[in-house]
N, CA, C and O of each residue as an XYZ file, in Angstrom:
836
protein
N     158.121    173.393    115.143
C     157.335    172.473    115.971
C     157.525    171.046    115.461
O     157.557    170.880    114.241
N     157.664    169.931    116.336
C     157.823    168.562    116.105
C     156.554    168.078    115.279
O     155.434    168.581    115.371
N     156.857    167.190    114.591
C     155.780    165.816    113.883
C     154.769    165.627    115.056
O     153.547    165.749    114.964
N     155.485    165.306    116.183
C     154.381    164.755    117.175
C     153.830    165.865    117.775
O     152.767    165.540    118.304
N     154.048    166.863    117.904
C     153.483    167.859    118.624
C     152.320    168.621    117.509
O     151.290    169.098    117.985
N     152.492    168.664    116.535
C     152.039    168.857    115.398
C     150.489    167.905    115.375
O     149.372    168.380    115.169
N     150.837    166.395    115.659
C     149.729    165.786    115.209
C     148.952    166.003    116.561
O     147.742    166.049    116.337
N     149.199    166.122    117.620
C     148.455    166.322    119.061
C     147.572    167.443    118.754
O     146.366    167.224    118.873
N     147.970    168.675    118.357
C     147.454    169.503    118.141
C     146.002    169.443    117.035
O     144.920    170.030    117.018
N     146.477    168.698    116.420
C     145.486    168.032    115.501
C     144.642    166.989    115.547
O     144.208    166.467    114.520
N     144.283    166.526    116.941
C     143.640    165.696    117.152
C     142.211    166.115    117.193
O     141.989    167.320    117.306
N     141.134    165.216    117.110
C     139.832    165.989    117.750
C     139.376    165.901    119.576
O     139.587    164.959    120.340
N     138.979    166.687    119.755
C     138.571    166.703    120.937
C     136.819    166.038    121.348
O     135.825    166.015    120.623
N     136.949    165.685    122.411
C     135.772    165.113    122.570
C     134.327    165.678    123.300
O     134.606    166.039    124.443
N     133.029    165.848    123.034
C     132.283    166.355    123.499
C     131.235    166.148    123.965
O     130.454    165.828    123.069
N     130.630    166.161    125.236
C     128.891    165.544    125.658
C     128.097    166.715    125.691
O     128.130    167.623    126.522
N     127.332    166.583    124.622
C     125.791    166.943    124.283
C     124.807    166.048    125.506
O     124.876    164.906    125.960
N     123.762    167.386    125.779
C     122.759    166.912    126.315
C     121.339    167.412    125.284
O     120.999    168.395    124.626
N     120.627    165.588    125.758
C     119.719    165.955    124.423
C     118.766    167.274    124.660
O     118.233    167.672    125.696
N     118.750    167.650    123.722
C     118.269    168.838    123.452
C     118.859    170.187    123.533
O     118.297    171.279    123.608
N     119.909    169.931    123.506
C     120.727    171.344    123.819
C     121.211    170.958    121.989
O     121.196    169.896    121.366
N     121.565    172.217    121.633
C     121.854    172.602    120.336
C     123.946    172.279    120.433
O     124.660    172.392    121.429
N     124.273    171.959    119.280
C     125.663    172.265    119.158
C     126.054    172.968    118.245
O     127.238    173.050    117.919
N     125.115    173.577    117.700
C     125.489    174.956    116.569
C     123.832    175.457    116.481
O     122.958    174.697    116.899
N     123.472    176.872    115.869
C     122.676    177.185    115.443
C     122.605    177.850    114.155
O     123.583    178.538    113.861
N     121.614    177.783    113.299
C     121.865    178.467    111.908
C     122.723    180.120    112.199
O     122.969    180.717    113.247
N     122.913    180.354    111.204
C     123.689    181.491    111.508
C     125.165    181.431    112.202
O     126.051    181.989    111.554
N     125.467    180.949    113.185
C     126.490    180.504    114.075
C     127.952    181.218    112.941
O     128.146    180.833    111.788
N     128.610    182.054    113.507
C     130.073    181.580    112.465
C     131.030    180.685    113.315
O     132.166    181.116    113.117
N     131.063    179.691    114.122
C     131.710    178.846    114.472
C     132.214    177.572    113.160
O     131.594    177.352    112.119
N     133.577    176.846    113.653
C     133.846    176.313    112.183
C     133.608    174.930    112.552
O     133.340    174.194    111.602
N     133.640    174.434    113.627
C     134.277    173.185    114.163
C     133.273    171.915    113.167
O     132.231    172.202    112.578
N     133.821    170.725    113.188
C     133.392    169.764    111.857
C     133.316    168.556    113.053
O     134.356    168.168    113.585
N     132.350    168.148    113.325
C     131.712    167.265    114.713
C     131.509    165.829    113.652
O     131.074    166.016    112.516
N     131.878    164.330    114.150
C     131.993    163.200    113.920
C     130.888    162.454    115.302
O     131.228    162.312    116.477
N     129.856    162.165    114.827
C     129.103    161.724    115.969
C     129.848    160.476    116.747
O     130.179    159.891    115.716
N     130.225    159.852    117.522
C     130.653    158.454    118.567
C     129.791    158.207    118.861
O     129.752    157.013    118.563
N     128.248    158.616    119.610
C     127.397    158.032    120.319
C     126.102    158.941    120.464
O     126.274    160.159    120.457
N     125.169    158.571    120.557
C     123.668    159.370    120.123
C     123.283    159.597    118.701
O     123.835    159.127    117.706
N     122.154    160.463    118.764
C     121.918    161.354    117.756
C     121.776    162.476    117.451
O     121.515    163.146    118.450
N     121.829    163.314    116.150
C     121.640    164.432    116.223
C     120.237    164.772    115.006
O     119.710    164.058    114.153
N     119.996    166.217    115.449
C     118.816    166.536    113.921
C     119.622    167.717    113.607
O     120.250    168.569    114.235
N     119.256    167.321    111.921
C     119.765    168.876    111.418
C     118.298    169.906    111.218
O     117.207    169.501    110.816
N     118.522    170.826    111.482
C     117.120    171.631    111.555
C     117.677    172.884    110.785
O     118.863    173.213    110.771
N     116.427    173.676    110.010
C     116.425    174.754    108.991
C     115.145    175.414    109.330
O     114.029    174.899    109.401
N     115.488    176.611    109.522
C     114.444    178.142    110.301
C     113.634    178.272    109.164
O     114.197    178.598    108.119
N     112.147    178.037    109.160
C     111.231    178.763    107.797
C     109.771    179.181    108.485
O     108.880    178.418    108.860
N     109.798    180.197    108.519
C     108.444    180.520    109.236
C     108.787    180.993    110.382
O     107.978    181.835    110.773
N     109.767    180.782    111.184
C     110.119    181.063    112.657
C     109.624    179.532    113.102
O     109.270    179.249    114.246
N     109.664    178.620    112.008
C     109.061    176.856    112.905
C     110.936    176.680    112.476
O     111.720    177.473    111.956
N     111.152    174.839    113.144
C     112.621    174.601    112.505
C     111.951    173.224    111.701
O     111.031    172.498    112.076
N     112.661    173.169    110.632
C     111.931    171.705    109.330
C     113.578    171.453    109.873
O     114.554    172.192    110.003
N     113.248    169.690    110.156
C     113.728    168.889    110.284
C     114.196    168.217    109.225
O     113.439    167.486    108.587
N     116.152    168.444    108.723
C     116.261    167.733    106.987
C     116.828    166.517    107.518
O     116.788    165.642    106.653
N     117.253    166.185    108.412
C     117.577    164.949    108.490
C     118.252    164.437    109.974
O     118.729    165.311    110.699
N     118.288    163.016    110.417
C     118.787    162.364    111.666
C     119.693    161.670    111.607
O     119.601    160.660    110.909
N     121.094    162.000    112.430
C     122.023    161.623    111.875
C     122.742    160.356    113.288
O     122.734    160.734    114.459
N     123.067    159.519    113.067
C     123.584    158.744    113.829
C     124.767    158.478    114.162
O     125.528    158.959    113.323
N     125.350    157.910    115.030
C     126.705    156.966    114.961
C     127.678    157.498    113.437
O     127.211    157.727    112.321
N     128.898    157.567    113.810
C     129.801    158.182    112.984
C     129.473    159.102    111.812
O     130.340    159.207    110.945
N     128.233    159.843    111.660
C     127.688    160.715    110.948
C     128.441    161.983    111.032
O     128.410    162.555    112.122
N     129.043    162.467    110.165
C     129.768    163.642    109.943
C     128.802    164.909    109.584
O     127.917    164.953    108.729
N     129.296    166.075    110.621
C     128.194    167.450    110.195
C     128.953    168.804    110.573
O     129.641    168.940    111.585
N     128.747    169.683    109.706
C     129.643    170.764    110.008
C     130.522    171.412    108.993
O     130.952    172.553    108.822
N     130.614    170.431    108.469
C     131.674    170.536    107.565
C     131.474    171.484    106.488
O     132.621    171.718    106.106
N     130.681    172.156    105.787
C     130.427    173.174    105.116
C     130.744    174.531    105.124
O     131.088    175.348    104.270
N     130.467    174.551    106.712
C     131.123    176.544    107.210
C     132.307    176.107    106.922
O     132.772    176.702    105.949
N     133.181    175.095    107.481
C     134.555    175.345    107.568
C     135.452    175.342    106.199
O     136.495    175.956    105.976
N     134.573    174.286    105.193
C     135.197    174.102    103.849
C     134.533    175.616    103.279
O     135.490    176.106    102.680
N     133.525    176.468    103.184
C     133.420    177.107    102.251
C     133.489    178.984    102.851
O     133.427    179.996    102.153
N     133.665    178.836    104.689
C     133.817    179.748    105.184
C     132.438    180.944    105.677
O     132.459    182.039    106.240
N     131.225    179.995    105.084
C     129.691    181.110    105.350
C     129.410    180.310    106.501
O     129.867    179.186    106.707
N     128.477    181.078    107.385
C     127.882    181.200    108.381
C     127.168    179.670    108.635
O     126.748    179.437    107.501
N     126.788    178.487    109.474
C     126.164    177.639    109.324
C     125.137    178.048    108.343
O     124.816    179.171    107.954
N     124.692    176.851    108.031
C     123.314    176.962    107.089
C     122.295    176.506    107.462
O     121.143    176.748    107.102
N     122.781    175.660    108.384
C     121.283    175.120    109.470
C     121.814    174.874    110.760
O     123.024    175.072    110.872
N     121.153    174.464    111.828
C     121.338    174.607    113.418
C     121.621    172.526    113.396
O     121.548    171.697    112.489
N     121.862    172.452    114.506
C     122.205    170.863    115.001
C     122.107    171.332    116.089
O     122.509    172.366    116.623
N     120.928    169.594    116.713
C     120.219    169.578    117.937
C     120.945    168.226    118.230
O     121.736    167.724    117.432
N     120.616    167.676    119.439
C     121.193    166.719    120.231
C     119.872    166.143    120.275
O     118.986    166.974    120.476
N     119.357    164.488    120.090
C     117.812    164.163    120.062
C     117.891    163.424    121.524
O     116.880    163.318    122.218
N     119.361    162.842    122.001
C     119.535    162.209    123.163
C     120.864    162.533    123.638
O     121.622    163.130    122.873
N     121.319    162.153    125.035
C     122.273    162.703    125.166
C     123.533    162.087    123.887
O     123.407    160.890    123.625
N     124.560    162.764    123.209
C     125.086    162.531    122.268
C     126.873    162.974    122.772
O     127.223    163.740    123.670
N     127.649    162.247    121.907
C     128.824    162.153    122.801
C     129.665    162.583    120.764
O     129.363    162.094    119.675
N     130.599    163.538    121.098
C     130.812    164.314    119.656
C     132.507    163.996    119.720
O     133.044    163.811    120.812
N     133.206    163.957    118.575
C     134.085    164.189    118.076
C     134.260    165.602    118.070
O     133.202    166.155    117.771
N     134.870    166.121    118.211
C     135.415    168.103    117.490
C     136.269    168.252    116.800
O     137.377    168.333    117.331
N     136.199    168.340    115.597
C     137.568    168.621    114.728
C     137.740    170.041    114.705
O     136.842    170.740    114.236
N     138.875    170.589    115.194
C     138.804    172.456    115.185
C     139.030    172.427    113.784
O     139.376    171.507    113.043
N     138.657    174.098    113.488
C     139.274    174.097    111.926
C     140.386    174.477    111.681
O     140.478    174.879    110.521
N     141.794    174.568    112.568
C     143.307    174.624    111.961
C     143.823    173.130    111.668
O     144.775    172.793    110.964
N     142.679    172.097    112.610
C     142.896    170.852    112.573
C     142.671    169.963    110.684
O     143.244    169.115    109.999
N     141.571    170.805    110.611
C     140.425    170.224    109.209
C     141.583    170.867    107.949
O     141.878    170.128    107.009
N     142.195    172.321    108.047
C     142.922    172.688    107.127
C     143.941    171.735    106.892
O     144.210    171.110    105.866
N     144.705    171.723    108.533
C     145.975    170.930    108.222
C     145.542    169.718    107.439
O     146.113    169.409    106.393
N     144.547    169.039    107.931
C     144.579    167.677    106.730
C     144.024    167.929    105.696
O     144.324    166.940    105.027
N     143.240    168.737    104.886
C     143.153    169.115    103.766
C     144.002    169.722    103.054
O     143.846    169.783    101.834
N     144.879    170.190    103.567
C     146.082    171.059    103.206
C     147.257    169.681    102.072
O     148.077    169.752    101.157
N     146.680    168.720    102.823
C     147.579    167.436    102.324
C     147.035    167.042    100.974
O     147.686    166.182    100.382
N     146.235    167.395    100.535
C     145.300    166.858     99.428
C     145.917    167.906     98.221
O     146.427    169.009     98.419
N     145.766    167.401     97.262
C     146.143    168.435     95.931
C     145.525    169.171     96.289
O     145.010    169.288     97.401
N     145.456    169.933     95.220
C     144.947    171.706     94.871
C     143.369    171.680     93.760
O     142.528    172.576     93.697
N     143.374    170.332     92.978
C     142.686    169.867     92.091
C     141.105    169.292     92.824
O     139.938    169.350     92.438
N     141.936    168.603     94.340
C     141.010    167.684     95.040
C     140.053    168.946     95.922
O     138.841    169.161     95.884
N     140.976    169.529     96.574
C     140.227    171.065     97.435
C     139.637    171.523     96.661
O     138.478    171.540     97.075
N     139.720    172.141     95.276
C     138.407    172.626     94.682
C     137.681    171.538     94.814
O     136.843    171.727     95.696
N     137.631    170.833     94.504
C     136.239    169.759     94.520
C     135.238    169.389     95.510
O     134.073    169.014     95.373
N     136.193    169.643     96.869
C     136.062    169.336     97.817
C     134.877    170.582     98.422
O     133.900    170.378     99.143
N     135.408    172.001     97.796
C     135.007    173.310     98.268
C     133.621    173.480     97.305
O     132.757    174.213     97.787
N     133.348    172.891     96.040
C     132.383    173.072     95.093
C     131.213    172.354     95.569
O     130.097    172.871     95.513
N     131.460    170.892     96.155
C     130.241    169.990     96.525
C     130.007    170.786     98.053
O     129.250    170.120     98.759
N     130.258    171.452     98.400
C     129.903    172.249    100.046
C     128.928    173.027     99.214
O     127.710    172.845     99.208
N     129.546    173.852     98.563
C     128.642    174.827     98.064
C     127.093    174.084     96.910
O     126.061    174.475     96.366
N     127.513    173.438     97.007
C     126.161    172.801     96.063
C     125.365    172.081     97.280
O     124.186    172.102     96.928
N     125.434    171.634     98.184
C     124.884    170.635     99.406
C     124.067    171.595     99.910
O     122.885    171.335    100.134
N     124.826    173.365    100.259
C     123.827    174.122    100.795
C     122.306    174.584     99.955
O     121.184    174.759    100.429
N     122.833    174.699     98.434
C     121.941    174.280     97.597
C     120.885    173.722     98.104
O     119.792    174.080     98.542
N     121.573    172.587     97.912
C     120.598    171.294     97.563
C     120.153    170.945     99.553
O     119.937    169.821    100.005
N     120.138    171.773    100.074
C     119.604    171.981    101.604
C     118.505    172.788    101.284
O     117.359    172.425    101.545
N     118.716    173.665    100.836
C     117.391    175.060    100.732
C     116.619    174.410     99.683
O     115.436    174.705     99.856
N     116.827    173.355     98.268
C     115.671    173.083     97.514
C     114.683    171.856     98.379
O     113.481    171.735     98.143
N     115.354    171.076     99.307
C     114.754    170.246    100.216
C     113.669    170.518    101.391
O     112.645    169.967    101.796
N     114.575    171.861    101.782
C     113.345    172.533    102.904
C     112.153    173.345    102.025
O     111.078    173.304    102.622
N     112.114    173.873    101.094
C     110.924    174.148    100.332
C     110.536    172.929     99.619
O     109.325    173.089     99.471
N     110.699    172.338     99.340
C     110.035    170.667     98.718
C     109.028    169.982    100.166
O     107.859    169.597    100.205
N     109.861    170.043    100.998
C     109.488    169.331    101.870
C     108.330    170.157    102.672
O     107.380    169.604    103.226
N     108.542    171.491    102.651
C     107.159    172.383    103.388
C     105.974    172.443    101.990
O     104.841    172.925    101.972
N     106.511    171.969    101.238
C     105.102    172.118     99.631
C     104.494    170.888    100.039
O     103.325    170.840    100.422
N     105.373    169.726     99.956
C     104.597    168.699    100.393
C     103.549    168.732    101.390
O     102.334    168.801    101.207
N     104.166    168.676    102.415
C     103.766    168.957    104.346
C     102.006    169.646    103.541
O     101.040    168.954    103.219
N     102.101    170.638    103.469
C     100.903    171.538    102.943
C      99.936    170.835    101.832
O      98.725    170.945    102.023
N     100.466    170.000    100.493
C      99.603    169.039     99.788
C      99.282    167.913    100.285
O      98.537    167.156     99.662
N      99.839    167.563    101.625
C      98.964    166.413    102.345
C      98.037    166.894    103.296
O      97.088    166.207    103.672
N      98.224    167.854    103.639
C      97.187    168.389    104.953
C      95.835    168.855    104.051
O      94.688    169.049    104.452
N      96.324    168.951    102.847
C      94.723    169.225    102.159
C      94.403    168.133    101.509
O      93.389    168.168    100.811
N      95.198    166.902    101.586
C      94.145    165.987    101.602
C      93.725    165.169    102.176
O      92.770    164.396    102.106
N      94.820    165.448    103.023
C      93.998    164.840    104.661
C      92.495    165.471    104.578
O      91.515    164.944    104.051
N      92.553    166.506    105.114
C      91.136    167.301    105.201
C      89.943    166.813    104.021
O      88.729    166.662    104.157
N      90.665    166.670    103.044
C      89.680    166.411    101.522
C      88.952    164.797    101.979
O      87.771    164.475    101.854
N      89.774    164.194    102.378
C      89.747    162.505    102.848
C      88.275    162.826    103.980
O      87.121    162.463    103.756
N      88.746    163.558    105.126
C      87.798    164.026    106.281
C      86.339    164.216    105.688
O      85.392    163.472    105.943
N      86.290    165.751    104.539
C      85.351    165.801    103.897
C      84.492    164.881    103.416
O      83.268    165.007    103.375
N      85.073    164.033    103.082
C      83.848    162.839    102.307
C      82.905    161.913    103.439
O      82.229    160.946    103.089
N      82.974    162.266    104.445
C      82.033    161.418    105.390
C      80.850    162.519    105.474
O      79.840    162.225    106.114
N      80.938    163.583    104.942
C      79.982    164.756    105.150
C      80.599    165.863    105.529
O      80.816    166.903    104.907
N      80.890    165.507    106.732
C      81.357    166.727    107.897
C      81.690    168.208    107.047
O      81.473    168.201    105.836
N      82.128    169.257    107.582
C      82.602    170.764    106.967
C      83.365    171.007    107.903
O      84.466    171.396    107.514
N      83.204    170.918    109.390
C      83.837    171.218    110.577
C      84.703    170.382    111.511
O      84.505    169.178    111.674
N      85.430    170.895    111.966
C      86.299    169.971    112.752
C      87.127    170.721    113.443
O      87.690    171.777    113.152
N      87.155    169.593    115.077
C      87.990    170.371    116.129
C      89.723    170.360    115.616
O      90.554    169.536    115.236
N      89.639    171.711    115.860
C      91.395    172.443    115.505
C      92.404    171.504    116.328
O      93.234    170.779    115.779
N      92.261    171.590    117.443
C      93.510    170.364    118.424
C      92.980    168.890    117.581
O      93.959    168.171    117.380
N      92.088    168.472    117.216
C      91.579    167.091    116.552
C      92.892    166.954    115.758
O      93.944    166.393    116.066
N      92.437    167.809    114.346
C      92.959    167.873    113.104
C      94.638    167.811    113.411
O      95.310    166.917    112.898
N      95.317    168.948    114.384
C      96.738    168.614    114.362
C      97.112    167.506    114.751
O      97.917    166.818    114.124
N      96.353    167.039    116.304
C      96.839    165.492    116.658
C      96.828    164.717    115.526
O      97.845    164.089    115.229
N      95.728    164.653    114.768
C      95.443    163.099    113.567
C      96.463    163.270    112.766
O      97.149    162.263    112.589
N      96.897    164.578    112.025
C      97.592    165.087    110.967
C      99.421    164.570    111.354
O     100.376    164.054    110.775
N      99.090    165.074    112.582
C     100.407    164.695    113.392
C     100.990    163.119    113.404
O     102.050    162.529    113.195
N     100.081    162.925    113.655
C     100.369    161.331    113.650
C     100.415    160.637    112.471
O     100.832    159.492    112.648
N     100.150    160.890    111.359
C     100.220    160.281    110.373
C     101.554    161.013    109.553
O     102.439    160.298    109.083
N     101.585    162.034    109.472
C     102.602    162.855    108.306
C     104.052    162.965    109.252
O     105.154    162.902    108.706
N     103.902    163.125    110.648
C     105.041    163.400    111.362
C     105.496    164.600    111.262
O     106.707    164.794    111.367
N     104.604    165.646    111.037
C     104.923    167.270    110.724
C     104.876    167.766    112.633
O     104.730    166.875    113.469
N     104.945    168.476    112.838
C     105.110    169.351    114.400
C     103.621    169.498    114.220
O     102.930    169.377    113.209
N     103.257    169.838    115.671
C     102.007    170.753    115.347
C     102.508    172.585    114.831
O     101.747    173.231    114.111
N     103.229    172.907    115.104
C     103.703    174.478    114.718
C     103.697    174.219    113.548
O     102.943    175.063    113.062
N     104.204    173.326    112.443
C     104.211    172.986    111.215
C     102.672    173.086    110.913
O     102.284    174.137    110.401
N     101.699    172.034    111.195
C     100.675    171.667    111.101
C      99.946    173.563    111.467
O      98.971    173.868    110.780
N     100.239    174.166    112.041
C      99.394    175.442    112.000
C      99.938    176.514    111.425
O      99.315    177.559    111.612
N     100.919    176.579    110.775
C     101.319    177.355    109.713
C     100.742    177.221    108.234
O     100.565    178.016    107.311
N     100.530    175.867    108.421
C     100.149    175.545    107.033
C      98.253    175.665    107.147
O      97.649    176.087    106.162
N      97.599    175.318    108.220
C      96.464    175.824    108.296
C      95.783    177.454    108.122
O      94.717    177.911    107.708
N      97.098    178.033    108.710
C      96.934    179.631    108.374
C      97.296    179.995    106.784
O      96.986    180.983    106.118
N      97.965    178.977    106.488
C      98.216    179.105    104.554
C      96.821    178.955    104.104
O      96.288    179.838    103.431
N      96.215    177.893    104.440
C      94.772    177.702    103.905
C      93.941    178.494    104.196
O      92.899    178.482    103.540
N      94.097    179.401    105.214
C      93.385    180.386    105.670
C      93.493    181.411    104.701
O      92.485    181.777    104.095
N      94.854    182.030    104.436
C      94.823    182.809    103.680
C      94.490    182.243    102.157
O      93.779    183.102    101.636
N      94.606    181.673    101.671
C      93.951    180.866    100.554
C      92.135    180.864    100.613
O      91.394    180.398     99.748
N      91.765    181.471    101.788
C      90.221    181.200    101.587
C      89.506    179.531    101.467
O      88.382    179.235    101.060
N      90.778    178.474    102.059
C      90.158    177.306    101.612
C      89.129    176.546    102.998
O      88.221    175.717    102.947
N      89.580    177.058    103.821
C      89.362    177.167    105.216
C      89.212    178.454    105.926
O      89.504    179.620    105.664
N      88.496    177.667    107.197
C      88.275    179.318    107.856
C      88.441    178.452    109.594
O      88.170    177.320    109.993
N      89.066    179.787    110.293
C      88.852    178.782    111.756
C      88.469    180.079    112.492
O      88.776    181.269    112.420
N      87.469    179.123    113.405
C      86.401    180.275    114.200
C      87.156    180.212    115.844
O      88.028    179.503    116.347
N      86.290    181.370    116.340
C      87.053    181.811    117.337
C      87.336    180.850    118.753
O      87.984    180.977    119.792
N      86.453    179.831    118.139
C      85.874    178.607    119.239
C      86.930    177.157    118.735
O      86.873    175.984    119.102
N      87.708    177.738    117.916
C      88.976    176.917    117.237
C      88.285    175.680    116.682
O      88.454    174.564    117.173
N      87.285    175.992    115.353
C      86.563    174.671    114.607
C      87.243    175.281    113.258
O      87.498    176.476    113.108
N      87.415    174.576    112.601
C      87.991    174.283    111.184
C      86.785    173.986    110.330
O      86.066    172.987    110.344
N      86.711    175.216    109.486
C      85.203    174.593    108.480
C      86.108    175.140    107.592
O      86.987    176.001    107.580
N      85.233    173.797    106.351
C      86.315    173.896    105.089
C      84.936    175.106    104.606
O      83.894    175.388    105.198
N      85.526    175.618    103.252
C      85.200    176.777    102.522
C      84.709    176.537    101.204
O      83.604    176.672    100.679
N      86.486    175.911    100.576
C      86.101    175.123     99.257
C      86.779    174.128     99.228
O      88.008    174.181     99.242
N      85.898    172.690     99.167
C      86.256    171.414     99.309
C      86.990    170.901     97.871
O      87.631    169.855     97.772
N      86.777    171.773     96.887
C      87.324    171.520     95.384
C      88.242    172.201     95.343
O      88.821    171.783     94.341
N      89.108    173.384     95.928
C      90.320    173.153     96.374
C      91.354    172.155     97.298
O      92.541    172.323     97.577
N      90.525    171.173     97.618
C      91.163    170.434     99.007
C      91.799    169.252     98.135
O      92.860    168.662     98.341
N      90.572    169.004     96.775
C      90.664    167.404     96.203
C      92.177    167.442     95.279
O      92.698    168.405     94.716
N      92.582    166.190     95.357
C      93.709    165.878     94.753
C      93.858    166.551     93.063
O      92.846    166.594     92.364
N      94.946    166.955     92.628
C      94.316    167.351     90.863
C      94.341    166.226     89.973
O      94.549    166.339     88.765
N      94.119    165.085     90.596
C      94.247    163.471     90.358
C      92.668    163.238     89.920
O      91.898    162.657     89.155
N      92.770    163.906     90.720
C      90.114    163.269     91.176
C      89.652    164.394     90.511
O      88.530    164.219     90.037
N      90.309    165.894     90.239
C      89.850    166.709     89.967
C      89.320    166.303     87.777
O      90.065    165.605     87.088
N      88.434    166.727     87.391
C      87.763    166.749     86.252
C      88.599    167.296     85.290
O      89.233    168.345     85.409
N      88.580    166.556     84.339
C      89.622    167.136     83.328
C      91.208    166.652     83.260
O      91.960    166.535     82.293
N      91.386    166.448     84.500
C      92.789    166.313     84.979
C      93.075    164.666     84.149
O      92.557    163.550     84.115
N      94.695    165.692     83.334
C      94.945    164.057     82.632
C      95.820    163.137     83.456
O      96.055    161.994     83.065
């Protein structure tokens, strides 16, 4: 096969996303390595059956690239936030130009994939520990005007708006407190706290150095 026929083949192809339609989902074994041109995308990670949002990627933002360098299954899904206009690099395309690189550089290349997925899974549990130590002190904050109770749709809107968690986020983590005994929610969907000295920061808490 010719030089030029060679590099045609190796070009990327171009793609329109509509927002909200997915261009991979976790799990997926598709390889393709997408270069954003226009829109945005979210990378999203399944925990709970909710998706945690690790990051928004813009204009020439590169994603994908992990299945194809290390050969496992996506590790998280990619959403379209508006309509989004994609690069496609196939993966005989991604080999051939890696193929050009030493042998020294491809391991290196194949080691930081495998550490990124890592360092993906210590982010989505960091980031749902957090999510959960602010919603109890949101609530702890609430507590000090008196109150014990509070409307359930209240609490996600306010919570919502300040932390930027989902409400599905925001009620997973209320059912955590539930099972924690720190809260209780009645059938009339009111939120009464239980124990307000679980809610307080271990900052305010006594003793605490």
């Amino acid at each position: 096969m010719s030089s030029a026929a060679n590099n045609s083949m190796n070009q990327p192809l171009q793609k329109h996303i509509r927002a909200g339609h997915f261009v991979f989902k976790e799990g997926d074994s598709s390889q393709e390595v997408y270069v954003i041109k226009q829109g945005r995308v979210a990378i999203l990670k399944k925990k709970a059956n909710e998706q945690i949002e690790l990051a928004q990627l813009g204009e020439r933002a590169v994603f994908g690239e992990m299945s194809l360098i290390d050969g496992n299954p996506r590790s998280a899904s990619a959403q379209a936030i508006e309509d989004t206009i994609l690069h496609s690099i196939a993966p005989h395309a991604f080999h051939f130009h890696i193929k050009q690189l030493p042998s020294w550089l491809q391991t290196i290349v194949q080691v930081v994939s495998q550490r990124l997925r890592k360092s993906n899974d210590k982010k989505l549990l960091v980031s749902v520990q957090q999510n959960l130590e602010s919603l109890k002190l949101f609530l702890w904050i609430k507590s000090q005007n008196g109150a014990r109770s509070y409307n359930y749709s209240c609490v996600i809107k306010e919570f919502s708006a300040v932390s930027r968690a989902t409400p599905k986020t925001i009620e997973l983590h209320l059912d955590e407190l539930c099972k924690q005994k720190i809260i209780t929610i009645s059938s009339q969907y009111e939120i009464k706290l239980l124990d307000i000295q679980a809610l307080k920061p271990h900052s305010l808490k006594e003793g605490a150095q």
